[in-house]
ROTI-292449 format. One line per 8 residues: their letters; for each residue y negated, z, x of C-alpha. Coordinates in steps of 0.25 Angstrom, whole numbers, plus 2048, in hexadecimal, padded with zeros to 3 digits. Example, Ala and Ser with C-alpha at 12.3 -4.5 7.8 and 13.67 -1.06 7.14 Angstrom:
2
as = 812,81F,831  804,81D,837
END
This chain:
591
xxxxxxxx = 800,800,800  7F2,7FC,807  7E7,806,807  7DC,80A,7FE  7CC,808,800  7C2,811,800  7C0,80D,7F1  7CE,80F,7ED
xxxxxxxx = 7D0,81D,7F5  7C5,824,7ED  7C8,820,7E0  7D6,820,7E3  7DA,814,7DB  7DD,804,7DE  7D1,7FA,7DF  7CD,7F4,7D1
xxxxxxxx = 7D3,802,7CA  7CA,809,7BF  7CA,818,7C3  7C1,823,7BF  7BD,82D,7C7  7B0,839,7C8  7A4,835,7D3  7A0,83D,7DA
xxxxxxxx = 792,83C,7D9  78B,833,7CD  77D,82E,7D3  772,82D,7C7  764,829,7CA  756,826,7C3  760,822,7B7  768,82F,7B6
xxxxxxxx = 75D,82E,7AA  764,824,7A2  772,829,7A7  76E,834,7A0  76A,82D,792  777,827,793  77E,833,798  779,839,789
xxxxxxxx = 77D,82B,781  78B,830,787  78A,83C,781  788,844,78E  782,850,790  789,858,79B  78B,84E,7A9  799,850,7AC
xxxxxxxx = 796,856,7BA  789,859,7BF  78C,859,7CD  793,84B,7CD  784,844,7CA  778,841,7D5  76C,83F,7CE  761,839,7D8
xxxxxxxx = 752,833,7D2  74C,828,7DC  74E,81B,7D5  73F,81C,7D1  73B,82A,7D7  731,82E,7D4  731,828,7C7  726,81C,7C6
xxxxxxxx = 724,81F,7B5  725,829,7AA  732,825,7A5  739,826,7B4  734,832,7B4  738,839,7A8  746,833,7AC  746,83B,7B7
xxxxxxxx = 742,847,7B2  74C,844,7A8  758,843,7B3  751,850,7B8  755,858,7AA  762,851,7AA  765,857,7B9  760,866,7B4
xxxxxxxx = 767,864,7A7  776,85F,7AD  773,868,7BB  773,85B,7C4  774,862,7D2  773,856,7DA  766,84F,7D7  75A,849,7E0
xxxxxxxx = 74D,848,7D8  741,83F,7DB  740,83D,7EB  74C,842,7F0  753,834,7F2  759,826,7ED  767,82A,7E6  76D,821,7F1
xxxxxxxx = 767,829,7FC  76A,835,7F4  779,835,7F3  77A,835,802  779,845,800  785,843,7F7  78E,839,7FA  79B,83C,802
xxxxxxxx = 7A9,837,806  7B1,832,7FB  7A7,837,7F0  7A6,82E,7E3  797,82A,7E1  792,820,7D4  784,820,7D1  77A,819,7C7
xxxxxxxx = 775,80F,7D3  77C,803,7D9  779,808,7E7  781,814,7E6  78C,810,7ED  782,813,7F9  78A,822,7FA  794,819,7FF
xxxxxxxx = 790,81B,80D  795,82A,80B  7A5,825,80A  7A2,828,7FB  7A5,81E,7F0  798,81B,7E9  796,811,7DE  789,80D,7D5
xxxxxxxx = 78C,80E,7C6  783,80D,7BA  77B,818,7B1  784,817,7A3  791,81A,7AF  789,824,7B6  786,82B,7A7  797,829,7A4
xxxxxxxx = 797,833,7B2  78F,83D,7AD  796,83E,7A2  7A5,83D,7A6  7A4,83F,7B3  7AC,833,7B9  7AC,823,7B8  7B6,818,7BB
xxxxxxxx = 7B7,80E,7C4  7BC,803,7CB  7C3,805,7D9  7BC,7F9,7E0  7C1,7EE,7E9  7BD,7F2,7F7  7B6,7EB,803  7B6,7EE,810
xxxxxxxx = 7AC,7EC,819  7AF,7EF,82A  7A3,7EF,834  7A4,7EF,840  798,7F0,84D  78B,7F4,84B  77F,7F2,843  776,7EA,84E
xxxxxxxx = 768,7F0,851  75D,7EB,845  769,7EA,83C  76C,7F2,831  774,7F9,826  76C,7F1,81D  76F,7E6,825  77E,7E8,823
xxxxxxxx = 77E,7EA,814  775,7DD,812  780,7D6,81A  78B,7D8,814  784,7D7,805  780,7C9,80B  78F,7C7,810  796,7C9,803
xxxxxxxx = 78D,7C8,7F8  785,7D2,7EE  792,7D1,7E7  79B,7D0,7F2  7A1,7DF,7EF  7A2,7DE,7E0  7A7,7EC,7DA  7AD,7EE,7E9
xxxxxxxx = 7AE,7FA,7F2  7A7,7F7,802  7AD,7FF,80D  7A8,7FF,81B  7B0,800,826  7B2,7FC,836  7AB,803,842  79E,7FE,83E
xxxxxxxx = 79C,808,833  79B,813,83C  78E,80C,842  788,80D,834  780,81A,82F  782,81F,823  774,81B,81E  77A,80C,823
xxxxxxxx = 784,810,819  77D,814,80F  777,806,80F  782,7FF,811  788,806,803  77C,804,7FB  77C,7F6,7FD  78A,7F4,7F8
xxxxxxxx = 783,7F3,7EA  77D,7E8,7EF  78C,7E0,7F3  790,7E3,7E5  799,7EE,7E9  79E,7FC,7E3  79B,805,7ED  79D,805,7FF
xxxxxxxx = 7A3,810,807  7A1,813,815  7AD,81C,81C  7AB,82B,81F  7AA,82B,82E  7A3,833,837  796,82C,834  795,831,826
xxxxxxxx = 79C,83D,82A  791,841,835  787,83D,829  78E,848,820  78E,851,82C  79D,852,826  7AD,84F,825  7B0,84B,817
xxxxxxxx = 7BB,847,810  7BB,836,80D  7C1,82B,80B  7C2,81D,810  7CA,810,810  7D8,810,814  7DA,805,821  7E3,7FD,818
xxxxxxxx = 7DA,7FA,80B  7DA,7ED,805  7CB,7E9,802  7C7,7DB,7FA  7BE,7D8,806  7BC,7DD,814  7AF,7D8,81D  7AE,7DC,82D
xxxxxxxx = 79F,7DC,831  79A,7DE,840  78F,7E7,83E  78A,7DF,84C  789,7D1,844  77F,7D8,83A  771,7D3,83B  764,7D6,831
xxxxxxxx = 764,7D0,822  75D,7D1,818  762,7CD,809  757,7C5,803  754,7C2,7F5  757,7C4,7EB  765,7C8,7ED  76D,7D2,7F7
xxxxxxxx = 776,7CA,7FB  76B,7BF,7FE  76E,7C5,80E  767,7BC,819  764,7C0,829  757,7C7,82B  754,7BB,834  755,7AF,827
xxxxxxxx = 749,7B7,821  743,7BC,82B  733,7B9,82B  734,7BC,81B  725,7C1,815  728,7CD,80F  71E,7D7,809  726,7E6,806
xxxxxxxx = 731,7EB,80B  73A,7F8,807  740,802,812  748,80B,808  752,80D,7FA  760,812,7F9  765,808,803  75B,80A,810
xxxxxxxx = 753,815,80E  75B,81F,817  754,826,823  75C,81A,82D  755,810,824  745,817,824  747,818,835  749,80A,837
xxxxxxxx = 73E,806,82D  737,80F,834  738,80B,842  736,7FE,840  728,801,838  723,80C,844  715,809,847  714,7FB,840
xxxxxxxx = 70C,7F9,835  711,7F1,828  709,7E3,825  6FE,7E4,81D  701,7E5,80D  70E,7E6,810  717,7EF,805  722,7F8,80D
xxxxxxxx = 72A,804,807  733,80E,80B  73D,817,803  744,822,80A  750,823,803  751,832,800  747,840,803  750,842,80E
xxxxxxxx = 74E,835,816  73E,835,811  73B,843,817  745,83F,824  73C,832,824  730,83B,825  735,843,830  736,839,838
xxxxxxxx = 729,831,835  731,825,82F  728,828,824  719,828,82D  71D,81B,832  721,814,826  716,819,820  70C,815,82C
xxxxxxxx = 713,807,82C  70D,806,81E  71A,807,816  71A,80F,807  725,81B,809  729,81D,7FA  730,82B,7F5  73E,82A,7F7
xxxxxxxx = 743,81F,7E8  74B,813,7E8  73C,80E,7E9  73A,7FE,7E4  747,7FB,7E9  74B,7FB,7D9  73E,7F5,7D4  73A,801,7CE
xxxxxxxx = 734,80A,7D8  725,807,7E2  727,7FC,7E9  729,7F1,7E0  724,7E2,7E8  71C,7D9,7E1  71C,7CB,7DF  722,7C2,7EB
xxxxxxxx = 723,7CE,7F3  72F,7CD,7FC  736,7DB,800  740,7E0,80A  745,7EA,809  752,7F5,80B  755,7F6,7FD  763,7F2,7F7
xxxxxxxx = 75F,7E7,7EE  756,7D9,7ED  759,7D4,7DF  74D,7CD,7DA  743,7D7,7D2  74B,7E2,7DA  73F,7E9,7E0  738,7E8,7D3
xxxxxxxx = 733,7D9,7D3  73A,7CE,7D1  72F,7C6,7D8  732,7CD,7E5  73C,7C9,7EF  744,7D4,7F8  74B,7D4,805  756,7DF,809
xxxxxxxx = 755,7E3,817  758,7EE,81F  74C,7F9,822  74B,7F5,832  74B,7E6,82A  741,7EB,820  737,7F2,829  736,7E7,834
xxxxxxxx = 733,7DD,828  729,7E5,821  721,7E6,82E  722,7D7,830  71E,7D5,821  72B,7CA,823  738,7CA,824  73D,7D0,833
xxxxxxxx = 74A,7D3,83B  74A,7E0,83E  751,7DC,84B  744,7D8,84F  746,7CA,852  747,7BD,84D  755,7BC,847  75D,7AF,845
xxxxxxxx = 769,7B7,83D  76D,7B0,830  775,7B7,826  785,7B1,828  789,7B4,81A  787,7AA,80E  78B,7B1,801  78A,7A9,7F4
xxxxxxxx = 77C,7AD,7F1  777,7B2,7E4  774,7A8,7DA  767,7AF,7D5  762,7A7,7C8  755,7AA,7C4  756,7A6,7B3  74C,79C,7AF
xxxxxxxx = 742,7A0,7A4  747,794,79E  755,793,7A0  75F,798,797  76A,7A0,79B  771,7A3,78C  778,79C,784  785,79F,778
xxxxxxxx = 782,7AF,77B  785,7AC,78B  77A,7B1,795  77D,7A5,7A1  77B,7AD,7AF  787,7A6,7B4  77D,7A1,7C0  77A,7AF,7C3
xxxxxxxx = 77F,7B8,7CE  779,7C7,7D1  773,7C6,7C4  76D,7D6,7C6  76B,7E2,7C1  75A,7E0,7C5  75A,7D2,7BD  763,7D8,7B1
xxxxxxxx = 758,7E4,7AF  74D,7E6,7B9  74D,7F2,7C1  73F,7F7,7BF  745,7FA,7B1  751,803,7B4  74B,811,7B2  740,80D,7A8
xxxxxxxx = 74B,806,79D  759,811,79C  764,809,7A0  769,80F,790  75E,808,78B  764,7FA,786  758,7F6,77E  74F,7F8,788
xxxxxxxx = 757,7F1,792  759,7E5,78B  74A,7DE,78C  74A,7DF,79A  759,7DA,79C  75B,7CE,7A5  74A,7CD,7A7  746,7C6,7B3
xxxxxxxx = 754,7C0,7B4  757,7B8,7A5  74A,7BD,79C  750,7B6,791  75B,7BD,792  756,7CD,78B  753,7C6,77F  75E,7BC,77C
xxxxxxxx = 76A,7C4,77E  773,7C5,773  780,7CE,771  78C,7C9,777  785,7BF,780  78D,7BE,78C  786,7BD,79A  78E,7B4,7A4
xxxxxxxx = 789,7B9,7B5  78B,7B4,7C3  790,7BF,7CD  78D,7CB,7D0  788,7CE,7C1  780,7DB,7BF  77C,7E0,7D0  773,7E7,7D4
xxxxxxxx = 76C,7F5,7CE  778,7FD,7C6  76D,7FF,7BB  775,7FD,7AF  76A,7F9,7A6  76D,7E7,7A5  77C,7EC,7A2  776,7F5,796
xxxxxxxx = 76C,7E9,793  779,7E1,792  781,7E8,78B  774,7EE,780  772,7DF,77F  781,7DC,779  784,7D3,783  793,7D1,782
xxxxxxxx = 798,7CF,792  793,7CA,7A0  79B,7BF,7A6  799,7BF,7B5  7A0,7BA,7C2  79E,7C7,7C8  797,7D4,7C4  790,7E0,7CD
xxxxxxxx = 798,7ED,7CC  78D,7F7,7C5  78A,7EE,7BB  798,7EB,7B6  79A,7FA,7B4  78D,7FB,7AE  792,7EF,7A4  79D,7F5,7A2
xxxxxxxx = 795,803,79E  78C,7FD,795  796,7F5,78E  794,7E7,792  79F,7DF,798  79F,7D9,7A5  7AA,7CF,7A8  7AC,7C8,7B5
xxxxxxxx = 7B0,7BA,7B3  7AB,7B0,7C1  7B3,7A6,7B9  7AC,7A7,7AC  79E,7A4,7B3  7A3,79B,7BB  7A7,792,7AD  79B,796,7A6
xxxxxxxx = 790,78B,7A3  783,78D,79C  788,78A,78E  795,78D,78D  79A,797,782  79F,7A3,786  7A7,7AE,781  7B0,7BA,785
xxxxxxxx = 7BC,7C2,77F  7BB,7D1,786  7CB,7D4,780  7D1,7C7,784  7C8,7C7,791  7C4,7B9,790  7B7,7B1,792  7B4,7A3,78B
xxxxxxxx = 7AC,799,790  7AC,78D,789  7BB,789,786  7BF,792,795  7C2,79F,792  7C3,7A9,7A1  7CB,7B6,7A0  7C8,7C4,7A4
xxxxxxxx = 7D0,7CF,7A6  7CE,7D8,798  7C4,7E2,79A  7CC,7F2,799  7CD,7F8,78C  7C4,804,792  7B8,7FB,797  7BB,7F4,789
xxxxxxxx = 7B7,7FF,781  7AA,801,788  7A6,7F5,785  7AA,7F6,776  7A1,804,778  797,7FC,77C  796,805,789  79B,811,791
xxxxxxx = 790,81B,789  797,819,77C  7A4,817,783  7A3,827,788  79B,82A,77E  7A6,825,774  7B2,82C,77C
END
């Protein structure tokens, strides 16, 4: 018999089973507000366990309206009232950031953020989910899931000097694809991890939503046990594991990239883009805000001034790192560079916080996503870079090699890129009940229901939600939608943010099913949570021509187009009857 993953050891089970099993830890944030509202619709009153939730506000901390921050006081009472031990209020850190003082070997972590699985760099298993599944925790105190295909990943060498973590994550993202680790677990191996810091790590894992991936786990060896400043019990990989892809990387080939717009895994050398005009950049958020990450920045911007009308921010990434910041005048010289140090949030990063660019501004910056309109305006354009790559380009109001040369590096890999469609005000994309976005891959989360929005419409609020659904992306779309329309998607259906709000739009609006070649992990569970089926037919799209009649049979498992009919394995009886309950609220309401 060969051996297990890391995966398969903690959940004890086969890839592909359905198991259910108690986190350790549930991670809420700024929407532990509307977790409660459906916490109540569920019938809650008591949370399950008090001590299994981490409550942390820094989404839009401090709160930019009223509404945000009666919310928060809200989440406040809710903490007093349940005796919530383990919460960080306004200031004290990004969740991500946060969990660090939690996180240890072989713990189960979920949180109501895609980049949860950042605590993976801890040797735990940390996954995003949504706010209706983290409301199902607090009231039963465990949830099921799917023990993932695994894929391991070996390095060996050493980062060269003026390459980075960031640099490593880009690369690979830009080597498989933003869906190139669909529902998958990442695990790094080789002697090359050992040359890796645990805030390298960190970054590495936080990224891993951005391949399309479950979670990623780093081994508990005697850099994360000098971190602990202990021995702990873990788990790890046995020598024999079957994985569905294994990738060798020599750290030594690694050079600096960036991924350009307006996707991820749009990965390209420093040096193709380099002399790029760019007016703001961003040292900061849950993927490089970390001590490591402020010294380079800082280092680079000693006794330099930034051009003149020039936009720069930086966002420690916790209390902790600001005030170590402080003592060791990383702060002063940002500050005398000409930078703004905001309070420790997740910033514009989410469109939502100070920092928002304008019209044809092009950021770079260290954050984790570049999606169109991510930053807040869809009329601005972002590079990802690392903070040595950020701070040498913001001094130079360009794109520059941190390296500090003239590169001529091109980015070896060539993945199939994104097919980014931008809808015509005059085309239309429906036709017999079927919504056409066939042509479509990483249709996201930002282009279903922007993220400005999140916190001031309750992901519960399907009414609310519906006017802004789809905006930006198909306008016509909020106010043609029928009940039982069917949507038919490229790949990678639904990536990006875990907000959960287009799936409750979705599902509020009737329609009946998405049809897609492949669909992000988060947003399948969040489907499934509100009641709207997901079903993944490459096939189907493939057939489908603007026109044709479509229709599906969810107990027979078939999908007519025209005169074909495609099959699909049958949906289980269990997931059946949330659907029929029109979602999981009224299915544990209801049982």
């Amino acid at each position: 018999m060969s051996g297990k993953t890391f995966a398969e050891k903690i959940f004890n089970s086969e890839k592909g089973s359905i198991i259910f099993k108690k986190p350790d830890l549930v991670l809420t944030h700024d929407n532990t507000s509307s977790i409660e509202k459906t916490f109540i619709k569920m019938g809650g009153t008591k949370v399950f366990d008090p001590d299994q939730l981490l409550i942390v506000l820094d989404h839009n901390a401090p709160p930019t309206d009223a509404k945000l921050s009666n919310d928060y006081q809200r989440i406040r009472n809710f903490v007093t009232e349940q005796g919530i031990k383990k919460f960080h209020d306004v200031g004290n850190g990004i969740c991500h950031q946060i969990v660090a003082e939690y996180a240890k070997p072989k713990m189960i972590i979920v949180g109501s953020d895609s980049h949860s699985c950042t605590a993976g760099a801890f040797n735990s298993f940390a996954a995003g989910i949504d706010r209706t599944e983290s409301a199902g925790l607090w009231e039963q105190g465990e949830t099921w899931f799917r023990v993932p295909e695994s894929i391991k990943i070996t390095l060996t060498g050493r980062l060269p000097k003026g390459v980075y973590a960031k640099d490593l994550s880009l690369w690979i993202i830009g080597m498989i694809g933003s869906s190139g680790a669909d529902y998958m677990s990442i695990e790094y191996h080789g002697e090359g991890v050992k040359t890796l810091s645990i805030a390298d790590r960190m970054t590495l894992c936080n990224l891993a939503s951005e391949m399309g991936a479950k979670n990623a786990v780093f081994p508990a060896d005697e850099v994360l046990e000098a971190h602990l400043g202990e021995k702990l019990d873990s788990e790890w990989a046995d020598a024999d594991a079957i994985y569905t892809k294994e990738i060798i990387i020599n750290l030594n080939d690694i050079f600096p990239v960036v991924a350009a717009p307006h996707h991820v895994d749009n990965v390209k050398a420093v040096s193709e883009v380099q002399g790029t005009k760019i007016q703001q950049a961003l040292v900061g958020t849950c993927t490089n805000g970390r001590i490591e990450d402020l010294r380079e920045a800082a280092a680079i911007l000693k006794g330099n001034k930034l051009p003149k009308d020039f936009q720069m921010q930086v966002i420690p990434a916790s209390k902790a790192i600001y005030m170590q910041a402080m003592e060791e005048g990383l702060i002063k010289i940002f500050m005398e560079a000409g930078a703004i140090v905001l309070g420790t949030s997740c910033g514009p990063c989410l469109g939502t916080g100070q920092g928002i660019p304008a019209d044809d501004v092009t950021v770079i910056s260290t954050a984790n996503r570049n999606f169109k309109g991510r930053m807040g305006n869809p009329k601005a354009s972002i590079y990802l870079a690392s903070p040595a790559t950020v701070a040498y380009s913001a001094l130079n109001g360009k794109i520059t090699d941190p390296r500090g040369i003239v590169g001529i590096d091109k980015f070896p890999y060539k993945i199939e890129q994104s097919r980014t469609v931008d809808i015509n005000a005059n085309e239309d994309r429906y036709n017999k009940g079927t919504w056409n976005y066939a042509d479509v891959d990483n249709l996201n989360t930002d282009q279903m229901f922007a993220g400005n929005l999140t916190y001031q419409i309750a992901s519960s609020e399907g009414d609310k939600i519906m006017p802004y659904l789809f905006k930006g992306f198909d306008d016509t779309f909020s106010e043609r939608v029928k009940a039982d329309d069917i949507i038919v998607a490229g790949a990678n259906f639904g990536c990006g943010s875990s907000r959960e709000h287009p799936a409750v739009g979705l599902a509020y609006a009737g329609v009946k099913a998405v049809i897609c070649k492949s669909v992000n992990r988060i947003f399948y569970r969040s489907s499934v949570n509100q009641g709207l089926p997901i079903i993944v037919l490459p096939e189907v799209v493939d057939a489908f021509k603007a026109g044709d009649h479509l229709s599906i049979d969810f107990e027979k498992g078939n999908v007519n187009v025209g005169d074909k009919v495609f099959a699909f394995a049958p949906l289980p009886t269990k997931l059946m009857n949330v659907f029929k309950a029109k979602g999981l609220v009224n299915y544990i309401k209801g049982n």
